[in-house]
N, C-alpha and C positions, 0 to 999 in steps of 0.2 A: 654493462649489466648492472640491472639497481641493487643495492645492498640489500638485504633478507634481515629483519627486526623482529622478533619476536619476546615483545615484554610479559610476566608473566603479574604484574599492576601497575597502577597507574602513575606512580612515583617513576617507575624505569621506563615506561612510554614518555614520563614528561624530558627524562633526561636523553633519552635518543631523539626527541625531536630538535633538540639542543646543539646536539653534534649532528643531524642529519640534515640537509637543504632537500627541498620538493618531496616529503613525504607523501606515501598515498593508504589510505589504511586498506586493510583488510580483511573481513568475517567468512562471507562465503567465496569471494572471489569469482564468483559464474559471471560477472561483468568485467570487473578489471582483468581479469586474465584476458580473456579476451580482445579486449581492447588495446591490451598491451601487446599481443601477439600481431595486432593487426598495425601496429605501430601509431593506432592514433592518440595514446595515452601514455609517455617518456616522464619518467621521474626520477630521480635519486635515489629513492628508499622505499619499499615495501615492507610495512608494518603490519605482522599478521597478530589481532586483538584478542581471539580466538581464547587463550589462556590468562587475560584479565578477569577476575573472578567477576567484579561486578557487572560484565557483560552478557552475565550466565542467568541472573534472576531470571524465574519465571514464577509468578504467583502472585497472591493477592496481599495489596498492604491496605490498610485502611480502607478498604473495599473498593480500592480500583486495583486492575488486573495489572503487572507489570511484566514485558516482555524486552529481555536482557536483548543488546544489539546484537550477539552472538549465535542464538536462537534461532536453530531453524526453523523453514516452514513444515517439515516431514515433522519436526516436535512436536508442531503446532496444531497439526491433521493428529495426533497422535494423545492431545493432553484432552484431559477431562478440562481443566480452564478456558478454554475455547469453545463451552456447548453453551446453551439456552441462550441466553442472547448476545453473547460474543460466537457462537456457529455461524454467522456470517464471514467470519475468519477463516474457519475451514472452509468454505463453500471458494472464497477464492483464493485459498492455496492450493486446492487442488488443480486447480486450474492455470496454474501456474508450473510451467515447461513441464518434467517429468519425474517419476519416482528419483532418480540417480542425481539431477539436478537439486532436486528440494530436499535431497538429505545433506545439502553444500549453502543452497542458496537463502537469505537471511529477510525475517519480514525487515530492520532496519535498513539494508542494502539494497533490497527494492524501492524503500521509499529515499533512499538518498540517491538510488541510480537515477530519481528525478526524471525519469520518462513520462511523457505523459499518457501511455499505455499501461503503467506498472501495474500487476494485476490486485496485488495488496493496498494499493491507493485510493478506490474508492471506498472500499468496503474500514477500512482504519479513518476514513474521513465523515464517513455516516455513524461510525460511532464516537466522534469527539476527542480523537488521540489524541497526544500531547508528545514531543519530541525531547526527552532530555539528554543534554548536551556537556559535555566537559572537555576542559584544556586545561594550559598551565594558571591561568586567569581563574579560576572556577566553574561553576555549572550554571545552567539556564534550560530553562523549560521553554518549547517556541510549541505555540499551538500548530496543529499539523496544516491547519489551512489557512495560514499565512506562510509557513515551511518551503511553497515552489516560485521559483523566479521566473520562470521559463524551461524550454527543452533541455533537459538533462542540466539542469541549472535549481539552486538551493540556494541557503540564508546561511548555512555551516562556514563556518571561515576553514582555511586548510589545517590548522590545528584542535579542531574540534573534535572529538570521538561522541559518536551516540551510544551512550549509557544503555539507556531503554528506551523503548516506546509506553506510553501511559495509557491507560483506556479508564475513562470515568468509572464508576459504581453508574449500571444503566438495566432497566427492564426492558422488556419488547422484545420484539425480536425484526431481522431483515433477512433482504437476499440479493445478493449477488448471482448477474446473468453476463454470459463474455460471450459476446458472437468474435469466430476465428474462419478462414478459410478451409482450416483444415480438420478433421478430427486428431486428438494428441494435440503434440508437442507445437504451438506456433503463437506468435505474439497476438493480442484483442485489435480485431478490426474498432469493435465497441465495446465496453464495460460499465455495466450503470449498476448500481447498488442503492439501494430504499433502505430506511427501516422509519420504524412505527413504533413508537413508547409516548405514545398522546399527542407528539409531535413528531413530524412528517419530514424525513431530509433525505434527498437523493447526492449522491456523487456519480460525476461521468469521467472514462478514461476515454485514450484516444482523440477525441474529440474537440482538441486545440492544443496550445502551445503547454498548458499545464491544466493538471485537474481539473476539473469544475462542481462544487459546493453549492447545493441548492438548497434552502432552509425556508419551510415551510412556515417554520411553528407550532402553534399548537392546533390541530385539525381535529372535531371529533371524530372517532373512526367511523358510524352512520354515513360521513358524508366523504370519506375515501372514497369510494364509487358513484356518489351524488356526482362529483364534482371532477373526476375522471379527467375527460375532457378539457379543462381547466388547466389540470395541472397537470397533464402530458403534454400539452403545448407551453407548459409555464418552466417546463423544465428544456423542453428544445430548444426555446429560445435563448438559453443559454448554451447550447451547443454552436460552436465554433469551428468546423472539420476542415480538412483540406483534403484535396483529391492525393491521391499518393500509391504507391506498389501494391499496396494490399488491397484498397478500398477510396470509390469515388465520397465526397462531399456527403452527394445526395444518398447514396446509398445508407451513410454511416448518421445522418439525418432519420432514415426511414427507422434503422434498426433502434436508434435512440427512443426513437416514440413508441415502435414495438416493445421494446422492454419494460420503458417506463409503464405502460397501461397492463403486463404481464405482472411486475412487482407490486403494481395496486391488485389487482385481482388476488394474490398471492397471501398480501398485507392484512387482507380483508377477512373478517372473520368466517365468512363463507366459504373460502376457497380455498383447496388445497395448497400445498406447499411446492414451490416448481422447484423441480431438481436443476441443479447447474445444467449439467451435462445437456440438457432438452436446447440449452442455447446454441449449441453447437453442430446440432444438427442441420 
């Protein structure tokens, strides 16, 4: 049975990793429990971060938004920080498993569960996050789309804690669309997220071994729908899929290009706003 670590800063987190071998930390736990239960995750020590103060930020410093590692997504759906052009953060945490989950489950711990379905990974990747990171060594800033190595694989060494996640000072706005098999509760066959601030960047989930970051540039928005065409195939071809339980290749190919040509429409000063949930259906 692993030891239970609860430091209450960063100084006593430094000292229990000291005395502890194979540490695993802790926020929301809706992964590692899991995993541990299922015995594919054995370690020494379970460090729950939870009552590190500096894990708790949430607000704005120098006009980028800061979101403490500890912070759930139910806060998240919840704070006025997260409207006008960070509401692409609501748009997929709602989306993400269910009300009892996301009052547990953490935007940091989705992006370090390193999935490449995570539902908060495109939508933190179209807005320019940035990952800051601390250990006994000091801290580091890793931009989020260098952040994945692969399936459930990151840049984090085993002694790093995530501080916060960083979100630039940004205008515009996006959107986030998750096709699922199911309605409710169930992982993204596909996830793609746009946003639009003069320049044009999509992220795909699902759809290979890790993320996928697509940067446009700067696009006038006149020619977002000129150019439609272009750039729904300019964005597939960076999709990557495998056929697998949920969802074939082709299929997750098909939904990719549906989406992307739904988030330009969306983008576009003409066109309504598409609700998440319309993805799911």
């Amino acid at each position: 049975m692993p030891a239970f670590l609860q430091p209450s800063s960063l100084s006593e987190a430094w000292s229990a990793l000291k005395e502890n071998e194979d540490v695993r930390f802790l926020a929301g736990g809706t992964d590692l429990i899991v995993l541990m239960r299922q015995g594919a995750v054995k370690c020494g020590a379970v460090m729950d971060v939870k009552k590190i103060p500096e894990l708790s930020v949430f607000g704005f410093k120098d006009g980028a938004l800061e979101i403490g590692g500890a912070v759930t997504c139910a806060q998240i759906l919840e704070a006025h920080e997260t409207e006008g052009p960070y509401g692409i953060l609501k748009q997929a945490a709602v989306t993400l498993a269910n009300s009892l989950l996301r009052n547990r489950a953490t935007l940091a711990g989705n992006l370090c569960n390193a999935s490449p379905g995570g539902d908060m990974i495109p939508a933190s990747l179209v807005l320019g996050a940035s990952v800051v990171a601390a250990s006994p060594r000091g801290e580091r800033e890793i931009p989020l789309k260098d952040f994945f190595l692969g399936v459930k694989k990151h840049v984090l060494a085993r002694d790093e804690i995530v501080l916060r996640v960083v979100f630039p000072k940004i205008q515009g706005g996006g959107v986030y669309l998750k096709k699922r098999r199911i309605r409710g509760h169930d992982l993204a066959q596909v996830g793609v997220a746009g946003f639009y601030d003069g320049g044009l960047r999509f992220a795909l989930g699902a759809v290979g071994p890790t993320p996928v970051l697509v940067d446009f540039g700067r696009i006038p928005e006149a020619e977002l729908l000129e150019r439609k065409a272009e750039i729904v195939e300019t964005v597939a071809a960076e999709a990557k899929p495998i056929t697998d339980i949920r969802a074939s290749k082709e299929y997750r190919l098909a939904m990719t290009r549906l989406f992307a040509g739904r988030i330009l429409d969306a983008l576009s000063s003409c066109s309504r706003p598409l609700a998440v949930e319309e993805a799911a259906q």
